[in-house]
C-alpha positions as CSV (number, residue, x, y, z in Angstrom):
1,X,170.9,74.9,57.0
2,X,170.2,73.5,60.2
3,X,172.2,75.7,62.4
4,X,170.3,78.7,60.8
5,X,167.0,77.5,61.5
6,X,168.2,77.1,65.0
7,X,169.5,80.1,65.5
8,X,166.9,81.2,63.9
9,X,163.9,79.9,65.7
10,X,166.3,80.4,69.3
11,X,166.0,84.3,68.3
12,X,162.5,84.4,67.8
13,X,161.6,82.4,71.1
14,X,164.1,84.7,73.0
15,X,162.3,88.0,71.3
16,X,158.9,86.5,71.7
17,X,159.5,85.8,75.6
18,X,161.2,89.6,76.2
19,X,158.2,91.6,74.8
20,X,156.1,89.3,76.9
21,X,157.6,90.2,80.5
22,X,154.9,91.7,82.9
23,X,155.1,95.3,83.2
24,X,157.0,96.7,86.8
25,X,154.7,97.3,89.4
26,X,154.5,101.0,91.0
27,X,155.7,100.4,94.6
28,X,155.6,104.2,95.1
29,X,151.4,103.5,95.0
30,X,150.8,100.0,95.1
31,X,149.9,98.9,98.9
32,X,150.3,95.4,99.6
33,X,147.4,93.1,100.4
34,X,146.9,91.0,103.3
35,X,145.6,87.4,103.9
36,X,143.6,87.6,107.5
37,X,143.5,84.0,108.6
38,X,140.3,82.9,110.2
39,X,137.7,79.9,110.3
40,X,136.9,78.5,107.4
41,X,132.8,78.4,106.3
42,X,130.6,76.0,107.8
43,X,130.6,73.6,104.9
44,X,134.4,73.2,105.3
45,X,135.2,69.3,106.6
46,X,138.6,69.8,108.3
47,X,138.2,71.3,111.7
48,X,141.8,72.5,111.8
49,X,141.5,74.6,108.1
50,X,141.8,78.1,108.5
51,X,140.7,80.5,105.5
52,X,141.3,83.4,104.1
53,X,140.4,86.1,101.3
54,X,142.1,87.9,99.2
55,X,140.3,91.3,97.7
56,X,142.2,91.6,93.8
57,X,141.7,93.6,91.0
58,X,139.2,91.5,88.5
59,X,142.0,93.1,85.6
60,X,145.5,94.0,86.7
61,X,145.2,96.8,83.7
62,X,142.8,98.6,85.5
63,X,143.8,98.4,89.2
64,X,140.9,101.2,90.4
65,X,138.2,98.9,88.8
66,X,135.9,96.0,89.6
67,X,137.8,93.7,92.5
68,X,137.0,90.3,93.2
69,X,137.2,88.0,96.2
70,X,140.2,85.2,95.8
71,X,139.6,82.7,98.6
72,X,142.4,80.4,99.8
73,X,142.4,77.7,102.8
C-alpha cells in the first residue's frame, strides 16, 4: 500500500510539473533586450555602482502591451 501511494503521488508531481513548463519563446520575432550600463541616480551611496534598466513586458502573455521599467545595479 505504501509503494502505490508512492508511485502514486511521484506521477502526479511528475504530471503536475510537465503541464507547468513555460511556453517556447518565438526567436523568429522575439529581439533580445539590452542592459546599457551607466551611473547610477544621485541617491545611490556607492560611487563605483553602475545601473541599468531593463524595458519588460508588464505580462509575458501579452508581449505588445503595457512594459515596465526593471532596474538593476
Amino acid at each position: 500500500m505504501r509503494k502505490a501511494l508512492s508511485l502514486a503521488a511521484t506521477v502526479i508531481a511528475a504530471a503536475a510539473v510537465s503541464g507547468a513548463s513555460a511556453a517556447p519563446r518565438d526567436t523568429d520575432t522575439a529581439t533580445p533586450d539590452y542592459l546599457q550600463w551607466g551611473p547610477c541616480p544621485q541617491n545611490a551611496d556607492a560611487p563605483r555602482l553602475e545601473c541599468a534598466t531593463l524595458d519588460v513586458p508588464l505580462d509575458y502573455r501579452s508581449p505588445d502591451g503595457r512594459r515596465i521599467e526593471i532596474a538593476v545595479s
